[in-house]
Residue frames as a rotation matrix with the C-alpha (Angstrom) as fourth column:
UNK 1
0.568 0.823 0.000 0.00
0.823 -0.568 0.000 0.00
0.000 0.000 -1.000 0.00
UNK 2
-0.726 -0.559 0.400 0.79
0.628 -0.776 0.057 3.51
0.279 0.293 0.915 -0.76
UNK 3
0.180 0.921 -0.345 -0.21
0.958 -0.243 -0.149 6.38
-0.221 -0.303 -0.927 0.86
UNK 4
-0.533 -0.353 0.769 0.03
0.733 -0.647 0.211 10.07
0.423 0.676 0.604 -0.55
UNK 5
0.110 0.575 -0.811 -0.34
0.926 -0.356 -0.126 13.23
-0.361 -0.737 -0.572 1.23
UNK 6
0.212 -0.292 0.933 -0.76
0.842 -0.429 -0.326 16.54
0.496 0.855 0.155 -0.73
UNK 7
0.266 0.023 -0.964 0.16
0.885 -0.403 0.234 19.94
-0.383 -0.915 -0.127 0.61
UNK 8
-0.730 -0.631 -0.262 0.61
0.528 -0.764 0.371 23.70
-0.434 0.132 0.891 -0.43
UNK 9
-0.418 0.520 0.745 -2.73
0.604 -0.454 0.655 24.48
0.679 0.723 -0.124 -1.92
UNK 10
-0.685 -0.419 -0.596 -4.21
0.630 -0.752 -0.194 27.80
-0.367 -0.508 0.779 -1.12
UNK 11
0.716 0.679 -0.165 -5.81
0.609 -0.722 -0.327 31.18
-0.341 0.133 -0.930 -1.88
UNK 12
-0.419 -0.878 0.233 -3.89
0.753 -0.193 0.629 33.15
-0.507 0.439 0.742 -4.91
UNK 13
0.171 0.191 -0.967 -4.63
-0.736 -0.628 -0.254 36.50
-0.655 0.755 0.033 -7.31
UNK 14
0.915 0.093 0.393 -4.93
0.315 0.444 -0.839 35.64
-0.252 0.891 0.377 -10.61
UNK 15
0.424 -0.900 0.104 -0.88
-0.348 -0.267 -0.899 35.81
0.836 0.345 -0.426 -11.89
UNK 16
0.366 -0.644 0.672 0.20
-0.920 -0.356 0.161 34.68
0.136 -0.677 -0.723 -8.92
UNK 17
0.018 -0.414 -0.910 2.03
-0.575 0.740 -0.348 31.37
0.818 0.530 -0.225 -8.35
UNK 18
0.415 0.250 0.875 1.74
-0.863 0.413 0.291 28.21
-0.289 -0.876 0.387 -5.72
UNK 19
-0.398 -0.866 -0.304 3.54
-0.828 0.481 -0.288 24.94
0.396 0.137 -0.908 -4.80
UNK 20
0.726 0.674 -0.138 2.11
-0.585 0.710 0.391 21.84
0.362 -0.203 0.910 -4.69
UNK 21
-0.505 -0.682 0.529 3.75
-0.863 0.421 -0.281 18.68
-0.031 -0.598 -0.801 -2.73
UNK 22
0.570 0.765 -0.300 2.79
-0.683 0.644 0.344 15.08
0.456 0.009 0.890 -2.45
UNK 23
-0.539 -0.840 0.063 4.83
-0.767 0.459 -0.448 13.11
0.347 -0.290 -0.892 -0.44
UNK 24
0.534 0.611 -0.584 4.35
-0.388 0.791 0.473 9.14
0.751 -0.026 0.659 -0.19
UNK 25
-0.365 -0.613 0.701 4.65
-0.921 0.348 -0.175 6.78
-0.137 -0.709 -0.691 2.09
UNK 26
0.781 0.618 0.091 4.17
-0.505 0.710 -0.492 2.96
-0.369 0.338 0.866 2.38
UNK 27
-0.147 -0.735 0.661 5.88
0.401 0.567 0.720 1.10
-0.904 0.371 0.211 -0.36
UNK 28
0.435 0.089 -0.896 7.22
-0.221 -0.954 -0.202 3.45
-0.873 0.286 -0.396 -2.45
UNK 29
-0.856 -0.399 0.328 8.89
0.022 0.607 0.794 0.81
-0.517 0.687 -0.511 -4.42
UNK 30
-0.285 0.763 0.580 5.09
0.882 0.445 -0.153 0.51
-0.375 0.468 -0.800 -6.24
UNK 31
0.367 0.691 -0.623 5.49
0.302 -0.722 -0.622 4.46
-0.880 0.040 -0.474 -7.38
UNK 32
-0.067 -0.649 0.758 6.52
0.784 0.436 0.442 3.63
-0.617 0.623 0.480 -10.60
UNK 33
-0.683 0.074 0.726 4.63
0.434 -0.759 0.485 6.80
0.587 0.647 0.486 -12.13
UNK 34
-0.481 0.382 -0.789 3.14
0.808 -0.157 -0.568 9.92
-0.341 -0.911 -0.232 -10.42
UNK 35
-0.669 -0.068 0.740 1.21
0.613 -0.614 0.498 12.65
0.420 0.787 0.452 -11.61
UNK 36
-0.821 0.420 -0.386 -1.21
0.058 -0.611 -0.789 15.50
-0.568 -0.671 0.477 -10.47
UNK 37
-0.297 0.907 0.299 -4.97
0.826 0.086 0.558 15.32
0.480 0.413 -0.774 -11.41
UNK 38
-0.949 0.291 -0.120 -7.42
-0.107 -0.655 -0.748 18.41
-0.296 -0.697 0.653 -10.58
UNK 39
-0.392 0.862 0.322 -11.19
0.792 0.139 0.594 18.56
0.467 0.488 -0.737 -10.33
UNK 40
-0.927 0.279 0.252 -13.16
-0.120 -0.855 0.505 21.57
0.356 0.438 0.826 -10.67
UNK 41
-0.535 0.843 0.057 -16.80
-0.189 -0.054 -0.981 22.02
-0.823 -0.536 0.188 -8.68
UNK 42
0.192 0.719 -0.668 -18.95
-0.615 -0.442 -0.653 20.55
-0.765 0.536 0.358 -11.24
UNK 43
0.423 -0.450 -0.787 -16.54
-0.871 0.038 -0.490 18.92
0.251 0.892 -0.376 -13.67
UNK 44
0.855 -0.198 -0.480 -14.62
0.164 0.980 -0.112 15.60
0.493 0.017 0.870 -14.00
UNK 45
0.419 -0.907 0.043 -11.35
-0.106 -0.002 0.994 15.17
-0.902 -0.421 -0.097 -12.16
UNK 46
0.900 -0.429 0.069 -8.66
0.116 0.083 -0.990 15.66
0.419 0.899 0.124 -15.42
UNK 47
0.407 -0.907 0.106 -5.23
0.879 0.420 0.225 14.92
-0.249 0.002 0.969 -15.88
UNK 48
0.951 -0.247 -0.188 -2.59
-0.305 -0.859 -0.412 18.27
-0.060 0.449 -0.891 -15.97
UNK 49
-0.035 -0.971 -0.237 1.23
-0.931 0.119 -0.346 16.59
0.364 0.209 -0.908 -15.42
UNK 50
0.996 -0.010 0.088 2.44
-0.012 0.970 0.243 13.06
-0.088 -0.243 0.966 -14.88
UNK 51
0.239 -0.964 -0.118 6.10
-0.928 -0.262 0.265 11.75
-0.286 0.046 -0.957 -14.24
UNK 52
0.950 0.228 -0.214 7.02
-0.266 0.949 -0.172 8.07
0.164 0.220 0.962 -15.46
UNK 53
0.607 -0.793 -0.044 10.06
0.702 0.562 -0.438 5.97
0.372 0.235 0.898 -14.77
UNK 54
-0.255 -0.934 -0.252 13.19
0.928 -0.309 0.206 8.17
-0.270 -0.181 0.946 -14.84
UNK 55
-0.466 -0.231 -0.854 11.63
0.409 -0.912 0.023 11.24
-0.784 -0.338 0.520 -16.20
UNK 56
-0.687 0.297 0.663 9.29
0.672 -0.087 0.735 10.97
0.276 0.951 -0.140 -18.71
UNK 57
-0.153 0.910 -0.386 6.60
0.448 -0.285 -0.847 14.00
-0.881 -0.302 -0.364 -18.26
UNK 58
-0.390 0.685 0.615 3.55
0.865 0.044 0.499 14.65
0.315 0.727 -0.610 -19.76
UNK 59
-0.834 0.508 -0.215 1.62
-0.118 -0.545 -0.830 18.13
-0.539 -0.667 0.514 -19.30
UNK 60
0.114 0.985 0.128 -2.06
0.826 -0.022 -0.564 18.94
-0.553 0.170 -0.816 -20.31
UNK 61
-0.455 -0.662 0.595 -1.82
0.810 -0.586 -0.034 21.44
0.371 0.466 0.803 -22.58
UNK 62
0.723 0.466 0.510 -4.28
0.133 -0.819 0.559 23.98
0.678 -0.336 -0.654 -20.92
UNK 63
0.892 -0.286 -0.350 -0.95
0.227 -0.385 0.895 23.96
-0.391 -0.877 -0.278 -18.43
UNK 64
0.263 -0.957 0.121 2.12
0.896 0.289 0.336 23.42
-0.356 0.020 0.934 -20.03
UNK 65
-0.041 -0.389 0.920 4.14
0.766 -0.604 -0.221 26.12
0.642 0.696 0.323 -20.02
UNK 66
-0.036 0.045 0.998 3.18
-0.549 -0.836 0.018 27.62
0.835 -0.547 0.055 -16.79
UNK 67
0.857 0.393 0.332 3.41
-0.511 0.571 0.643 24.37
0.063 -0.721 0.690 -14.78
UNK 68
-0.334 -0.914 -0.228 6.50
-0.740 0.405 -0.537 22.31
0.583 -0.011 -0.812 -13.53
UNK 69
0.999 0.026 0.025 6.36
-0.035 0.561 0.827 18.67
0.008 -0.827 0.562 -12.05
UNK 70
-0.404 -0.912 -0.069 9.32
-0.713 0.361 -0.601 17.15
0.573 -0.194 -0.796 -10.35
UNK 71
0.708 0.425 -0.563 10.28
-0.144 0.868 0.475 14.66
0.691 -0.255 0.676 -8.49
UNK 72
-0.279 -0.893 0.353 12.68
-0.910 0.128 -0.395 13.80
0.307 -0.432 -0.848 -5.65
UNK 73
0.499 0.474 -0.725 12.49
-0.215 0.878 0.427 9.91
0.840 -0.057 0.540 -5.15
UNK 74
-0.770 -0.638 -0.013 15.01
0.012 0.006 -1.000 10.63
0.638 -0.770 0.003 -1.94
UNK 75
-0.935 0.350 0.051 12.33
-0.270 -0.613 -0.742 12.30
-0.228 -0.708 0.668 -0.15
UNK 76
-0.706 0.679 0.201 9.42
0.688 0.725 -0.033 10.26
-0.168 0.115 -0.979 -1.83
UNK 77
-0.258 0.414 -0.873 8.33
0.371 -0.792 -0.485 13.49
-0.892 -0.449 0.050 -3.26
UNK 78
-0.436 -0.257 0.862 6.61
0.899 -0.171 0.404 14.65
0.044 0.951 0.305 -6.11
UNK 79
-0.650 -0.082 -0.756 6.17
0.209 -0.975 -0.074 18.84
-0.731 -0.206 0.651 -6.72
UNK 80
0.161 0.654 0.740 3.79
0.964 -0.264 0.024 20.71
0.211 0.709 -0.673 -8.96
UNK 81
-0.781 -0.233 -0.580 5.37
0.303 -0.953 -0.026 24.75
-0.546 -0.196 0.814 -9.46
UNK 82
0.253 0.734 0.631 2.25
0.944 -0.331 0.007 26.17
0.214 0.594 -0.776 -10.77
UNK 83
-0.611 -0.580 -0.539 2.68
0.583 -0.790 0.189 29.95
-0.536 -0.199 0.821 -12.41
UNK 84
-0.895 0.407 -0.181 0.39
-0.396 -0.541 0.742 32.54
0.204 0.736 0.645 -14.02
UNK 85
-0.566 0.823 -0.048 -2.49
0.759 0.497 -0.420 30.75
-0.322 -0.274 -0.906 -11.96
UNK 86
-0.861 0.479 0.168 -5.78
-0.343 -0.792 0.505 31.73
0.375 0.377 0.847 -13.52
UNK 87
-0.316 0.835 0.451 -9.48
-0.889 -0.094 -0.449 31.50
-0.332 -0.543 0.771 -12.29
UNK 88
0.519 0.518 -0.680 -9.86
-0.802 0.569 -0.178 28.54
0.295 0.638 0.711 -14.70
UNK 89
-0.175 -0.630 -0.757 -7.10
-0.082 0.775 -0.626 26.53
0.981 -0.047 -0.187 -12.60
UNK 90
-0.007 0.579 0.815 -9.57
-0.959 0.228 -0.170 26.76
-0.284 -0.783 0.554 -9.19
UNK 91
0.325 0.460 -0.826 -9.59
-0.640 0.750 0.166 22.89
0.696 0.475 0.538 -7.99
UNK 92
0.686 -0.278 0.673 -9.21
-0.524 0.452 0.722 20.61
-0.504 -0.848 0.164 -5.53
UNK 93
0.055 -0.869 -0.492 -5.41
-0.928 0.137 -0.347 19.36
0.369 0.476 -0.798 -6.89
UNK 94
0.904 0.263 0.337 -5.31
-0.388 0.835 0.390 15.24
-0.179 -0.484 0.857 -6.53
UNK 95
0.002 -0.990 -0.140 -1.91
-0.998 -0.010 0.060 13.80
-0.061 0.140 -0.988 -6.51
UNK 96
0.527 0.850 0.008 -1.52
-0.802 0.500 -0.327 9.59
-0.282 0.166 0.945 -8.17
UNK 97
-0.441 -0.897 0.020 0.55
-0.767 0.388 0.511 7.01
-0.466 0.210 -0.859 -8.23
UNK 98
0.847 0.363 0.388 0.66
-0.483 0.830 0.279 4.21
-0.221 -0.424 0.878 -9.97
UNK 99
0.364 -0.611 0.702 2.86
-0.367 0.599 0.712 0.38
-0.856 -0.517 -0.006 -10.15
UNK 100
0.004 -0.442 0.897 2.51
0.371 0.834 0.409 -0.77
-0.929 0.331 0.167 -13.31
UNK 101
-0.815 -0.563 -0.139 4.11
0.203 -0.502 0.840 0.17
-0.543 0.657 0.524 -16.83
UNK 102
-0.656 0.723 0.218 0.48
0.500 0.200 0.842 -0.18
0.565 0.662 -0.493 -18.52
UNK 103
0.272 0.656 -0.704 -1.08
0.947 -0.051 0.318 1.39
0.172 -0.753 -0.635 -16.06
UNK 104
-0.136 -0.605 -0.784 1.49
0.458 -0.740 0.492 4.52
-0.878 -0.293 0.378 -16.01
UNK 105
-0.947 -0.258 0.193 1.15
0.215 -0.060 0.975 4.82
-0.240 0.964 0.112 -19.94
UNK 106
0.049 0.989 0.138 -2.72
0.916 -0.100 0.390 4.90
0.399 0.108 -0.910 -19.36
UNK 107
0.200 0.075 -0.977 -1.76
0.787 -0.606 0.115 7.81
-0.583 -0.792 -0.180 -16.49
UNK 108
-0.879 -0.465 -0.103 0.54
0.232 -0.608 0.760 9.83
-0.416 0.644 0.642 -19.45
UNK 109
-0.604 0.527 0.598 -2.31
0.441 -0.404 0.802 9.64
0.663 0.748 0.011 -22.28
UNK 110
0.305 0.871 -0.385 -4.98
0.946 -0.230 0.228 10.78
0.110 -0.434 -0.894 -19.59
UNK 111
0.433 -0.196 -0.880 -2.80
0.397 -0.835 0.382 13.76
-0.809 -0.514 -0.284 -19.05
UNK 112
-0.850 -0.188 0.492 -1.83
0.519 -0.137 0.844 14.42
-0.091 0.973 0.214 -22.73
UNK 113
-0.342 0.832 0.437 -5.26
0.684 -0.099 0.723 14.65
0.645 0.546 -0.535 -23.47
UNK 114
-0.976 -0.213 -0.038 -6.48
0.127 -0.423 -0.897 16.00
0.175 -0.881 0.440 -20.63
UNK 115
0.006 0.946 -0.325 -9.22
-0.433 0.295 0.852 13.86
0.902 0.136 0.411 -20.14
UNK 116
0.453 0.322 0.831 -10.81
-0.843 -0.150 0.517 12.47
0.291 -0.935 0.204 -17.22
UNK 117
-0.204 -0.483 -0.852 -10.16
0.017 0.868 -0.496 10.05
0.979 -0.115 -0.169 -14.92
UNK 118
0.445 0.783 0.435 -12.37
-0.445 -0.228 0.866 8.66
0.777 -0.579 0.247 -12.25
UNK 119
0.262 -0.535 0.803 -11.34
-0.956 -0.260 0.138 7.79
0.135 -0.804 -0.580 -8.88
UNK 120
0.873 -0.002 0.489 -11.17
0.015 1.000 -0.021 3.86
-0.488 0.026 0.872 -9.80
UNK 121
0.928 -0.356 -0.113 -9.09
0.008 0.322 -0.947 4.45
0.373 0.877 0.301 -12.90
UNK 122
-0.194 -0.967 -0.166 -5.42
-0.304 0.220 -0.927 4.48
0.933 -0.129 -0.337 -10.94
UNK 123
0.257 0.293 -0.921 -4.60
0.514 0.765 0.387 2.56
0.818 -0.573 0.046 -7.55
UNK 124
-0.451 -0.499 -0.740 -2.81
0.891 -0.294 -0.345 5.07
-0.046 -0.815 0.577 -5.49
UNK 125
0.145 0.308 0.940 -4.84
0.499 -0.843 0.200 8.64
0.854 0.440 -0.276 -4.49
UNK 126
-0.882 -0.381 -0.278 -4.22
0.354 -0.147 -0.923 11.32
0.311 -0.913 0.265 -2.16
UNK 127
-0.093 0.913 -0.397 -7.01
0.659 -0.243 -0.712 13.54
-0.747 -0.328 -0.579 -0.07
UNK 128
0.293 0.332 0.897 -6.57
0.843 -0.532 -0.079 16.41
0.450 0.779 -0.436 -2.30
UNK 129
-0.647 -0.447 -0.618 -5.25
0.618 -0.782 -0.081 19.95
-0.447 -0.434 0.782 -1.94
UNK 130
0.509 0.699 0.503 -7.69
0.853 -0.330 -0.404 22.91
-0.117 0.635 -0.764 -2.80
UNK 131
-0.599 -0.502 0.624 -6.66
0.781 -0.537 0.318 25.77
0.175 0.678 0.714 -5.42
UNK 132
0.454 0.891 -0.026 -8.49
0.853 -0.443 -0.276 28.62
-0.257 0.104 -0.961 -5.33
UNK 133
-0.708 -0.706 0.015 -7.22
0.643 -0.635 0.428 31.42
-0.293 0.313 0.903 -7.76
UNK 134
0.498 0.865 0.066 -9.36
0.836 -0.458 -0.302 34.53
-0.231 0.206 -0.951 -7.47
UNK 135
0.205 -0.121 0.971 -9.47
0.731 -0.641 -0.234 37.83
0.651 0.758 -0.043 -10.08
């Protein structure tokens, strides 16, 4: 079992800029790929970055370009720098692991596309961190 605990969401101006955290615990040996999911009052939970393996990442494109993941696998940590936060990134921010290569490759295209993905579809979830970016 893996457990995953986000931390850093907040209250932001639009333009302004916030750090996300997720730090696992458990058996961390089974976080083979991690990525950050957000869902919106109303809306599906969707896919915005993902990390695989050594360092493959994926963004959503409604982020890329104003979003950084990382990773530190010392510290069982994975990071979301979010910048240029607009009203349209408000969301509770879900952080996801999962174990297996097919399963991680399912995690990438969900965040490529930035399409949904329901609380069944991966094996590891945290509580969530909420976003609120207001004008």
């Amino acid at each position: 079992q893996v457990q995953l605990v986000e931390s850093g969401g907040g209250s932001v101006q639009v333009g302004g800029s916030l750090n996300l955290s997720c730090t696992a615990s458990g058996s961390t040996s089974n976080t083979y790929c991690m990525g950050w999911f957000r869902q919106a009052p109303g809306k599906e939970r969707e896919g915005v970055a993902s990390i695989v393996g050594g360092g493959t990442i994926s963004y959503a494109d409604s982020v890329k370009g104003r979003f950084t993941i990382s990773r530190d696998s010392a510290k069982n940590t994975l990071y979301l720098r979010m910048n240029s936060l607009t009203p349209e990134d408000t969301a509770t921010y879900y952080c996801a692991a999962e174990s297996t290569y097919p399963k991680c490759v399912r995690m990438q295209t969900t965040v490529i596309l930035g399409a949904s993905a329901s609380a069944s579809e991966f094996m590891y979830w945290g509580q969530g961190t909420p976003v609120t970016v207001s004008s």
